[in-house]
N, C-alpha and C positions, 0 to 999 in steps of 0.2 A: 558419563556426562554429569556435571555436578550442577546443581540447581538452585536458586535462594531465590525469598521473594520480597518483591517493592510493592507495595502496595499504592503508595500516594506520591504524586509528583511532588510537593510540597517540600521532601526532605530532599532533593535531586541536592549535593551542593554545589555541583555544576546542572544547569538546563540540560536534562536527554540524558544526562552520566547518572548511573548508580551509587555513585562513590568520587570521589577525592582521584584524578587520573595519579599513575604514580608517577615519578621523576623523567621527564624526559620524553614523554609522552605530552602531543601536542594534535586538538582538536584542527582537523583542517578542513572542515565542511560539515554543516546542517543546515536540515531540508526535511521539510513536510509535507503531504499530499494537500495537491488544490481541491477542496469541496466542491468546485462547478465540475472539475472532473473526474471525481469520484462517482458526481449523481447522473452524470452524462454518458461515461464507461461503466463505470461498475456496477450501477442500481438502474442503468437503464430508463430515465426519467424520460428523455425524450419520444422514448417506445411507448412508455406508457401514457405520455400526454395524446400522441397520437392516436394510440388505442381507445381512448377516454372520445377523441373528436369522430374517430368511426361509430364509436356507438350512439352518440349525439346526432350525428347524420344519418343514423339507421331509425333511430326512435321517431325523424322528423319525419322521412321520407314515409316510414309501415304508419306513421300514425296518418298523414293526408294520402294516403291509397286505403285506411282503412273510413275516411272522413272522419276521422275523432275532431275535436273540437282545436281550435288553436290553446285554447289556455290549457288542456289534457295535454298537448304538446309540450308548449312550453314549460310547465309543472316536470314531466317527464326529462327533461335538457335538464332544469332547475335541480333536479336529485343526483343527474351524473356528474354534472358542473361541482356540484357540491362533494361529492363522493370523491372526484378527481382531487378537489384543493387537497382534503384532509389526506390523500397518498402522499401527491407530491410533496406538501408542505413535511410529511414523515419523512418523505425518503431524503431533502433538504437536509432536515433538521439529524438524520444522521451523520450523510455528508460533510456537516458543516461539526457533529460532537466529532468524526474522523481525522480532521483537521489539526484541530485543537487540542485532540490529545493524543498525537502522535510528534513524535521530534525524532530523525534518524540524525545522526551522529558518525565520522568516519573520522577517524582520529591515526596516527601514524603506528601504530598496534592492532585497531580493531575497528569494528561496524558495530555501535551499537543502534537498537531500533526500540524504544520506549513507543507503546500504544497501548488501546484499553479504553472502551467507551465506558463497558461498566466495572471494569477490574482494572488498576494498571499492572503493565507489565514491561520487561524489560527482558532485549534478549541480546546477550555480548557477543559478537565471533569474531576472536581473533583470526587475524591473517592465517595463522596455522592450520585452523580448521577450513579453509575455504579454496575447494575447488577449483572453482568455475565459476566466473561473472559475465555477465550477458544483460546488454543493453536493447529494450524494442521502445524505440521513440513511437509519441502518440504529437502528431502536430509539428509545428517545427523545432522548438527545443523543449517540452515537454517527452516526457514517457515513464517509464520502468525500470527500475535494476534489477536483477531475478539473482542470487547467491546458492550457488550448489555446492555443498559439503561434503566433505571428504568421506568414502565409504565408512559404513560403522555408525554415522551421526545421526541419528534421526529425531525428527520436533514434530509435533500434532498439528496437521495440515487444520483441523476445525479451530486451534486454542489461538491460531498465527494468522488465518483468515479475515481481512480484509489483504493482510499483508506476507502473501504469496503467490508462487506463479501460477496462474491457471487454477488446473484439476489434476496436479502432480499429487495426489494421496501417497504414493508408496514414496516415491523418493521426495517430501517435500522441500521447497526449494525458498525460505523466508525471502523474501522483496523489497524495496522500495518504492511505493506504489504513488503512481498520478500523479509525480514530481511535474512542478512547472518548472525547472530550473535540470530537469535530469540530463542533460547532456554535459553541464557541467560540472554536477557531481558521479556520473560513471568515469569521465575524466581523471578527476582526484583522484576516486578510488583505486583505477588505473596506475600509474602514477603510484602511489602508496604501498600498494600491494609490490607494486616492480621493485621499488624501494626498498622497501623489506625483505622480500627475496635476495637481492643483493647482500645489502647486510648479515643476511643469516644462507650464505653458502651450502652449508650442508641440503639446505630443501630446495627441489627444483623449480624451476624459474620460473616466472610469470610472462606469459604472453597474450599481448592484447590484438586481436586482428579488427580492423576497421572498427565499424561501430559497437563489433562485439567484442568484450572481453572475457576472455579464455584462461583456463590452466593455471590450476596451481596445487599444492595439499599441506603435513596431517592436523587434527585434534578439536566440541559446542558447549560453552558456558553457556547454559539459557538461564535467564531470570525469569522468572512467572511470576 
């Protein structure tokens, strides 16, 4: 696997592209993760606002069974009220650097996926190298792309994380994550992938069944 690094979006000379596409190669879809549900799926915000409201209601309840005073109460709310903002407002304010610097890319070659809250990164995979595609919608045309690589590939499930499937550590599997638009870009890629197949005979074919897409193989460019 050969490796090089990007460090700054700034030089992109395409938006998401590492470099200059070569001849004949032609981007056909980019797509970002939505930040409302990154912080809603991935970081769990809504678990923790509620968690925040049980202990609010637990502090109210033990405090007037133990008769504390109402302002010992409300002081008590006042610290976890407080406590809650500065999480949520975190887990947001990730949410929302996830967005921003992430740009996935599927072009008639390859899937590149540019991300990096505090590193950027970039990572190429040609059609050749790519398995398995598999779509899990979150909502009605929101969800995931999940990309499994052909045996032999492997990429560091922590250095790729926000952007992989699950808890697949051994075999990881790089993603598309918290797309609002992901029905229409697993389509493309669909589509793209068949494409290419076609065109290059000798490798066996792509199959897409329903809303998953399946089957293909050999060879991972990662950029870090």
């Amino acid at each position: 696997m050969n490796h090089f690094v990007t460090r700054e979006h700034e030089i992109e000379p395409l938006p998401g592209l590492p470099g200059v596409p070569p001849a004949g190669e032609v981007v056909l879809w980019q797509g970002r993760p939505s930040s409302a549900l990154v912080a809603r799926h991935l970081l769990k915000v809504r678990w923790i606002c509620g968690y925040f409201i049980v202990l609010a209601g637990w502090a109210v309840a033990s405090g007037l069974s133990d008769g504390r005073a109402v302002g010992g109460i409300l002081f008590s709310v006042a610290i976890l009220t407080a406590l809650a903002a500065v999480l949520v407002g975190m887990i947001e304010l990730f949410a929302w650097a996830v967005e921003k610097t992430t740009l996935y890319t599927v072009t008639t070659e390859r899937v590149v996926m540019r991300f990096g809250v505090a590193i950027s990164m970039t990572l190429n995979l040609p059609f050749r190298q790519i398995d398995a595609v598999s779509f899990a919608r979150i909502g009605q045309s929101s969800g995931m792309i999940a990309i499994a690589l052909v045996p032999g590939q492997r990429l560091s499930w922590l250095i790729q994380w926000p952007h992989v499937r699950g808890f697949r550590v051994a075999h990881t599997e790089p993603s598309l994550v918290y797309l609002p638009d992901a029905e229409r870009g697993a389509a493309v890629l669909a589509a793209a992938i068949g494409q290419y197949r076609m065109a290059h005979a000798h490798q066996s074919r792509f199959v897409a069944r329903g809303a998953d897409l399946s089957h293909q193989p050999p060879a991972v460019v990662a950029a870090e």
